[in-house]
N, C-alpha and C positions, 0 to 999 in steps of 0.2 A: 168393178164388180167381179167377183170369183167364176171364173168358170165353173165348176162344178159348187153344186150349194148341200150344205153341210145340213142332209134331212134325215129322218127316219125313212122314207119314199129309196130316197138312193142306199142307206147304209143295207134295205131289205134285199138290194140289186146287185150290190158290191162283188165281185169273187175273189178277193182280197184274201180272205178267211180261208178257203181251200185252195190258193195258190201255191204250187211249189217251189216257190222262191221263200214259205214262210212254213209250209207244213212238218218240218221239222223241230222249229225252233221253241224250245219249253219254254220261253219270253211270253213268243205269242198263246201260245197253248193258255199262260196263266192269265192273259189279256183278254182272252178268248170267254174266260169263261164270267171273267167282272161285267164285259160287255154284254153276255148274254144275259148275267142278272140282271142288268140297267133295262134292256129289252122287255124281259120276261116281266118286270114292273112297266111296263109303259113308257119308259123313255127312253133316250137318244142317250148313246153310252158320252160321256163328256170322249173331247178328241184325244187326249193323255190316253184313255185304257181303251180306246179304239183301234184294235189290228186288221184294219182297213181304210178305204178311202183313203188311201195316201195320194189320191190325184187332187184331192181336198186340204188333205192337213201336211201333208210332205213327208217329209222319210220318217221310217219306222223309228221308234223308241227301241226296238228290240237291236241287237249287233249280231244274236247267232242265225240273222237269216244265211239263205246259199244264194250266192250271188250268179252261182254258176245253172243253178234251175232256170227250164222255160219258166218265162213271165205270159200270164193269161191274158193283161189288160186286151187283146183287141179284142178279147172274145166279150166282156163282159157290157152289160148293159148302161153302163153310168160312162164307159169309156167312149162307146158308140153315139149316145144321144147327147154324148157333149162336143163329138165330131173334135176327140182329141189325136193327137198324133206319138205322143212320146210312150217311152215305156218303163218299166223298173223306178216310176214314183215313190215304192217304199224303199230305192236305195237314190234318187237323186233328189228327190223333192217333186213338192206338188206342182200339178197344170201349169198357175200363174209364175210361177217360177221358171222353170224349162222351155214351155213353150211362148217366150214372149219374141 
């Protein structure tokens, strides 16, 4: 079973999206804005156009993140209540991965 579970609940919790590991990247930015339409209709954006939760789905699709930006994960809510330890999941890969 996945540590972290692939919900609307955690994508509402994620800081993924305002991370500076990603806030520059026009990838995410165009990621950013599919996902919110998926939202804005009621759904859970599919994991492909999701620029987050990569403690979930693993590294980013995008390449022009900054690898050299603080990474937020401890601060965020999904990272906490999943009592994870690693960090920079959109550049090494998800939970199950890293943390085994």
């Amino acid at each position: 079973m996945p540590k972290v579970a692939y919900t609307m609940e955690n994508a509402d919790k994620c800081r993924c999206p305002s991370c500076p590991v990603q806030t520059k990247s026009e990838c995410t930015k165009e990621l950013m804005m599919k996902a919110m339409e998926a939202k804005n209709r009621g759904e859970l954006p599919e994991p492909e156009i999701m620029p987050g939760l990569y403690c979930r789905i693993g590294r980013a699709k995008c390449k022009d993140l900054d690898p050299s930006a603080p990474c937020q994960c401890p601060t965020c809510l999904v990272w906490q209540e999943n009592d994870l330890f690693s960090q920079y999941f959109c550049l090494k890969g998800n939970a199950d991965e890293i943390e085994k």
